[in-house]
Steps between C-alpha positions, in 0.01 A plus 500: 500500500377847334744397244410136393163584483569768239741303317210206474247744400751599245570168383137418451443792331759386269390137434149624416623774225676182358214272520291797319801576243454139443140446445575827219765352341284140433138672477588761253210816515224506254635774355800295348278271311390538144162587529401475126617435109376805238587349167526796199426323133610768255257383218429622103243438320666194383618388859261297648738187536514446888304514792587631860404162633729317244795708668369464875469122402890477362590673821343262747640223312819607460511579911511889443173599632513827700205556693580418907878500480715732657614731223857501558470157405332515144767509231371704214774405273362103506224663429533688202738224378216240564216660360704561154549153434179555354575604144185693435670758769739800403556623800461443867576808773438383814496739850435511867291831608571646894085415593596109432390458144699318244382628160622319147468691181467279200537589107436238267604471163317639211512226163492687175484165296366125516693249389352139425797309456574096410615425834279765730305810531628836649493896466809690440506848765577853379839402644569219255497235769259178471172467787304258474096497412273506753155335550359772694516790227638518123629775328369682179846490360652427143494078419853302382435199416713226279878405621552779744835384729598670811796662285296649289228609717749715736694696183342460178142451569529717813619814306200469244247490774657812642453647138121423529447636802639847377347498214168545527392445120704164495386424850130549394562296090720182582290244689688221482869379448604149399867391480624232292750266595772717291410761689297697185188668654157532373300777613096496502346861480163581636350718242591320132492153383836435444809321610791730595853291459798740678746238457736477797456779758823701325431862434142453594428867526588584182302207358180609695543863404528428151205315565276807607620688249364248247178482717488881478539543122369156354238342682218824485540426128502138435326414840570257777401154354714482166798296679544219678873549617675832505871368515776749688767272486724649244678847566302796440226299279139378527335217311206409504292194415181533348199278609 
């Protein structure tokens, strides 16, 4: 008798660690949840493009929202892959902390030129890819204007923008670049009233350099405003119209 009582008081004992294994298993501790998002924008001075809302809101639409799932469940690779189909981003790192925190560090890209284009309107990135403008913020950044293509933009156009940006006195004279549909370039300086023609963007270095040189050693004697077009298109000469 001794015995069956023991063996029911075992088999009870049993069914109700089950039942509580259960109610674990399907009511998972607070603990497991994500209790919050921390979003990281790594921002410049000219990186103002996106907001953490705009990424929360992609997130929730996109089914990805963290907060009050269990965090063995959030995949942070969707993640990162979802929130750079936004081509403003560089770079997406996405990571689950042990206190139930899923933090996303963000870089966007930095534009080093505006191009205004005959079919659309974008910024090429210090990494030569395209991103688009933004309505929220715009960018104190060199102006191409004319019959810029995408082929162009990423090689050609790309390269000289790259040039600017490293060179401070070129980054500080050229204000404006126009490309014709032969792909010649004008160039519109900020300090001189005068038309700069480079021709294509071949050997453009040399062509500018020669340039300063004739700034340096000319202009303080005959002055800004004697020409209307300082031409750079021929190898290793300058001519210049007179107004």
């Amino acid at each position: 008798m001794k015995k069956i009582r023991l063996l029911s008081v075992i088999l009870a004992f049993l069914l109700l660690a089950y039942l509580a294994g259960m109610v674990l298993f399907f009511n998972p501790r607070q603990d497991d949840l994500c209790k919050d998002l921390s979003i990281t924008l790594q921002e410049s001075k000219n990186t103002h493009f996106i907001s953490k809302a705009t990424l929360i809101a992609a997130l929730k639409q996109a089914g990805l929202y963290p907060v009050g799932r269990r965090m063995n469940e959030i995949n942070t690779d969707k993640i990162e892959t979802e929130l750079l189909r936004n081509e403003i981003l560089e770079r997406v790192d996405a990571y689950k902390t042990p206190s139930g925190i899923l933090r996303i560090d963000v870089k966007q890209k930095t534009p080093i030129m505006r191009v205004i284009g005959p079919d659309n309107n974008f910024y090429i990135d210090s990494q030569g890819s395209l991103m688009p403008t933004s309505w929220r913020y715009a960018v104190h950044v060199p102006v191409a204007s004319g019959y810029v293509r995408k082929e162009l933009a990423i090689t050609e156009l790309y390269e000289f923008a790259l040039f600017l940006q490293e060179n401070e006195f070129w980054n500080n004279q050229i204000e404006q670049i126009y490309i014709h549909p032969n792909r010649e370039v004008e160039l519109t300086p900020r300090v001189g009233d005068h038309l700069i023609l480079l021709g294509t963007f071949d050997n453009f270095r040399e062509k500018l350099n020669n340039l300063q040189l004739f700034y340096d050693q000319a202009i303080p004697k005959i002055g800004w405003g004697k020409y209307s077009i300082i031409n750079l298109k021929f190898k290793n000469q300058i001519v210049c119209t007179k107004k």
